[in-house]
Kinemage of the C-alpha trace (Angstrom):
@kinemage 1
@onewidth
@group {chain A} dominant
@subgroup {mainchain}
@vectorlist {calphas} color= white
{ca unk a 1} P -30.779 28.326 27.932
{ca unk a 2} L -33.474 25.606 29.147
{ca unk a 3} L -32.590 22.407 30.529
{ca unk a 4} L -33.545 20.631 27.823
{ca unk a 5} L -31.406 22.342 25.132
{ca unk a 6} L -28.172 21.678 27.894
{ca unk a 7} L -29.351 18.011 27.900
{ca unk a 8} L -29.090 18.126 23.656
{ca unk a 9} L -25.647 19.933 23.974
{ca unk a 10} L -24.363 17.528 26.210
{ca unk a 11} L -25.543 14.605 24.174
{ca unk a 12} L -24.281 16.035 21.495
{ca unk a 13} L -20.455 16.101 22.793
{ca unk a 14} L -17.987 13.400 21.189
{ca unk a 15} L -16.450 11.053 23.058
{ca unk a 16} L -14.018 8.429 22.236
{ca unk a 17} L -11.615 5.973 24.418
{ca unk a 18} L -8.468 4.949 22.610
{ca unk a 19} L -6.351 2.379 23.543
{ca unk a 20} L -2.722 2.282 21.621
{ca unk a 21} L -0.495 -0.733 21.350
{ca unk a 22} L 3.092 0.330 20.951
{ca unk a 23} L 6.308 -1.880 20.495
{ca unk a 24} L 8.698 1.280 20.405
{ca unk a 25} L 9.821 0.473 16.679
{ca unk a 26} L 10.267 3.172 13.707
{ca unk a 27} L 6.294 2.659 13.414
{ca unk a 28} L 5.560 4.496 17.087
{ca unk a 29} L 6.160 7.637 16.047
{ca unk a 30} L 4.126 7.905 12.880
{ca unk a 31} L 1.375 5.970 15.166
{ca unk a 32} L 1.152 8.747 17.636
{ca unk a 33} L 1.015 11.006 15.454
{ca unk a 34} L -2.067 9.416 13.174
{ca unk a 35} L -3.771 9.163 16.522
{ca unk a 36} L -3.104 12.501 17.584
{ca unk a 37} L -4.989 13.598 13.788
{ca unk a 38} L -7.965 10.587 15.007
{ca unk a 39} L -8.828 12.104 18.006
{ca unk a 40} L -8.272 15.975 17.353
{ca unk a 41} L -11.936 16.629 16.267
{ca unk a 42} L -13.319 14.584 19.836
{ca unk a 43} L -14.599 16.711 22.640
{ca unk a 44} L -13.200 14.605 25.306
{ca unk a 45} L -10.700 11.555 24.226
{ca unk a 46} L -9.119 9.013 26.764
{ca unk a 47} L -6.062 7.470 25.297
{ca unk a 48} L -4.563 4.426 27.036
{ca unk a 49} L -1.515 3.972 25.225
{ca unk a 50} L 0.226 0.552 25.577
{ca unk a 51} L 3.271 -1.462 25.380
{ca unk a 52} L 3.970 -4.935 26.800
{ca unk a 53} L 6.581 -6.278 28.042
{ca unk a 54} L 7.533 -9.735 27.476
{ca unk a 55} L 8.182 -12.017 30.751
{ca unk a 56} L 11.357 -13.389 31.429
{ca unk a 57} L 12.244 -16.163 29.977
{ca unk a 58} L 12.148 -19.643 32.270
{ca unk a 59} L 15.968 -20.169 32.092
{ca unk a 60} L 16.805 -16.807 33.865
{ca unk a 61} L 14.101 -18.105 36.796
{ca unk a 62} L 16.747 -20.865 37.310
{ca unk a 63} L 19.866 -18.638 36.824
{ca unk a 64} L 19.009 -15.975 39.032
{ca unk a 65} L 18.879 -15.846 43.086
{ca unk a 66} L 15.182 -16.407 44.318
{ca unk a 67} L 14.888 -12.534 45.919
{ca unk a 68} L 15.711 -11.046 42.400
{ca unk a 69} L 12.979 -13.497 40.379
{ca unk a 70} L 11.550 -10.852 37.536
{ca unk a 71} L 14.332 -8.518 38.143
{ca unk a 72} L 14.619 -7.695 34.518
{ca unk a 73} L 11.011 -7.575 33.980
{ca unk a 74} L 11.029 -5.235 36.708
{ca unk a 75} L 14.084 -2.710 34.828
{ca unk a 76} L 12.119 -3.287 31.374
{ca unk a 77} L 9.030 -1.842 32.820
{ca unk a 78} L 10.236 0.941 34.516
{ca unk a 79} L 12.331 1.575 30.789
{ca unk a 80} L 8.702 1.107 28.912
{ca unk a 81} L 7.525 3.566 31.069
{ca unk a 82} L 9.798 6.573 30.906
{ca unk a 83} L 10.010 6.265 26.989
{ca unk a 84} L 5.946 5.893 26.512
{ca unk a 85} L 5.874 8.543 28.981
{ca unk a 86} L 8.132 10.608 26.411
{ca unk a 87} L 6.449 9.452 23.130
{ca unk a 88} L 2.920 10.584 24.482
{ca unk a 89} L 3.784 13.826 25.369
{ca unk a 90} L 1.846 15.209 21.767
{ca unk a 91} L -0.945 13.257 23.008
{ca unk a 92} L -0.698 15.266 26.565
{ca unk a 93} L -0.753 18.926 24.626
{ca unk a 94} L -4.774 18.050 23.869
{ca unk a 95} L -6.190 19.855 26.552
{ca unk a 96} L -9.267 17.624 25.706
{ca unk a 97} L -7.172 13.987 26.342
{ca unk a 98} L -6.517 12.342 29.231
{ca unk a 99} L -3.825 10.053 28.664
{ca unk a 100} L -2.637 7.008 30.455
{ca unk a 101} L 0.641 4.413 30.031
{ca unk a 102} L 0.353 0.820 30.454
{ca unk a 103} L 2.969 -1.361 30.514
{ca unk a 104} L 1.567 -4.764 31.420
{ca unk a 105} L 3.791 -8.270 31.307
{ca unk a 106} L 2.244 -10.659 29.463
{ca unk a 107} L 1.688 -11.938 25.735
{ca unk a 108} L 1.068 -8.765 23.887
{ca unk a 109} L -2.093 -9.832 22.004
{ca unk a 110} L -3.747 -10.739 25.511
{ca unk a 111} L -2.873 -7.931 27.322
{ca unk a 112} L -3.722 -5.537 24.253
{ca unk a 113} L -7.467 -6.912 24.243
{ca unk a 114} L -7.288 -7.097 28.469
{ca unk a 115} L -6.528 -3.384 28.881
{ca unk a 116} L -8.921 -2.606 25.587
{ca unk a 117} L -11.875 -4.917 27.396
{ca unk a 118} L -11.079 -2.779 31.365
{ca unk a 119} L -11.186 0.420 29.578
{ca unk a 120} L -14.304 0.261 27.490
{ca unk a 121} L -12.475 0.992 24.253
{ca unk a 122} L -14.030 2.437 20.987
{ca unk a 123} L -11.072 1.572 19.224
{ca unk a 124} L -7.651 -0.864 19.716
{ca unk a 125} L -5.023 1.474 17.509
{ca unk a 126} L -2.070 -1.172 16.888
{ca unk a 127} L 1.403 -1.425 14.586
{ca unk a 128} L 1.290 -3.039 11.685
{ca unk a 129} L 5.105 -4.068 10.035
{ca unk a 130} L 5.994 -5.088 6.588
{ca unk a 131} L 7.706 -8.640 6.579
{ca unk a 132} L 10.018 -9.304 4.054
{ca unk a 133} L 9.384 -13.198 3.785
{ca unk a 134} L 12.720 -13.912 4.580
{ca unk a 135} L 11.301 -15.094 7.993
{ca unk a 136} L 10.094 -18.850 6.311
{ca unk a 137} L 8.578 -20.190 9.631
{ca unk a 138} L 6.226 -16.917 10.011
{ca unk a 139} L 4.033 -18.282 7.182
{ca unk a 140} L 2.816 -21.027 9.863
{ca unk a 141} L 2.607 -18.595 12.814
{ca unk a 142} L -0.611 -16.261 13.444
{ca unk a 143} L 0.040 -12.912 13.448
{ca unk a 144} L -0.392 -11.019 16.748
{ca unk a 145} L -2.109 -8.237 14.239
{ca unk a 146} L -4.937 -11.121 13.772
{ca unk a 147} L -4.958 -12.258 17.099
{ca unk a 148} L -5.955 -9.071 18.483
{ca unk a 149} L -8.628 -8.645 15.679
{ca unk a 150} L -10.439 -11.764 16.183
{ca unk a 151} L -10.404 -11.349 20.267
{ca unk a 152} L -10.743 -7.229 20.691
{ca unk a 153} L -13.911 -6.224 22.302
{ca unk a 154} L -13.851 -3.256 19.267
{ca unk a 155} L -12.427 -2.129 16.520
{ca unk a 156} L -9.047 -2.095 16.104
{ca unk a 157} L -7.088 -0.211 13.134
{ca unk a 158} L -3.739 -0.734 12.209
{ca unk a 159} L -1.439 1.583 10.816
{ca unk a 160} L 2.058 1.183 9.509
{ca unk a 161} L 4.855 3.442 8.192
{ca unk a 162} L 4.004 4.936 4.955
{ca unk a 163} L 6.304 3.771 2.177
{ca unk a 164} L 9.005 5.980 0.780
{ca unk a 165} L 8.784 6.470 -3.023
{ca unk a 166} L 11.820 3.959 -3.172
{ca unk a 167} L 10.095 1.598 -1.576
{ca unk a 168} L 6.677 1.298 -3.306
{ca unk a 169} L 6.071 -0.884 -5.708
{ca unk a 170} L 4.896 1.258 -8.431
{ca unk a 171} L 7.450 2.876 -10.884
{ca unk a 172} L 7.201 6.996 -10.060
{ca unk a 173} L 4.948 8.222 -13.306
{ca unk a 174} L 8.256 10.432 -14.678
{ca unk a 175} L 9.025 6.807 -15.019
{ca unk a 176} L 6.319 5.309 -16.350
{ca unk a 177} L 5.722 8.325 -19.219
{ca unk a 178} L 9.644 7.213 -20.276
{ca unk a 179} L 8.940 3.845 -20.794
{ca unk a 180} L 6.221 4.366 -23.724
């Protein structure tokens, strides 16, 4: 083999950095796991896999003695941690993925972007949840969804929980051939 055909296979090798934002809901799982199938046919993937952590809230500043100030942010970090560290592990069984767990404190559509903008990302892999409309105010609110998409430094994709037939909004067709 010549130098020059080792320069073409190495060119030639797929490479992809992931970033993953997770908020630990019933969508995490089925997140992991569509990213797992994303990054299977890659030669070498780097997954940074995400979740933020909100600061404390201003009134517990007050409340609490000045030499435990972000005590709770501390305990929820350390908690993000172990269970990322636990929801990754199918990412960790690709010999040919690095993976990494973030758990910065912050606003989670800034931090998302920060970590995707340090990292180099290809691609910003976030949660995407169903709401109901029985959340009135939400209509005037951006989404964080949006947010990220108009401020990531790549793409980002986001993936939700498939639907259960019961859920969907078309009648099954058993259902449909009935009705003529």
């Amino acid at each position: 083999m010549n130098a020059h055909s080792q320069i073409e296979q190495i060119e030639q090798r797929s490479r992809i950095v992931v970033v993953i934002g997770v908020d630990m809901s019933d969508v995490t799982e089925h997140l992991l796991s569509q990213t797992c199938a994303l990054i299977r046919p890659v030669d070498e993937a780097e997954v940074h896999v995400v979740h933020v952590v909100s600061p404390e809230p201003p009134f517990l500043r007050v409340v609490r003695p000045s030499d435990a100030k972000d005590a709770g942010v501390a305990h929820d970090v350390e908690r993000a941690q172990s269970v990322l560290d636990h929801l990754s592990d199918s990412l960790k069984h690709n010999p040919r993925a690095r993976v990494f767990v973030h758990t910065p404190v912050g606003a989670a559509a800034d931090e998302l972007t920060r970590v995707a903008t340090e990292v180099g990302a290809d691609i910003l892999v976030v949660e995407a949840h169903e709401h109901d409309g029985r959340e009135p105010l939400r209509v005037f609110h951006r989404s964080v969804v949006d947010h990220i998409a108009s401020t990531a430094p790549c793409t980002v994709l986001t993936i939700r929980k498939p639907r259960r037939p019961s859920e969907s909004q078309c009648p099954p067709p058993s259902a449909v051939q009935a009705g003529r």
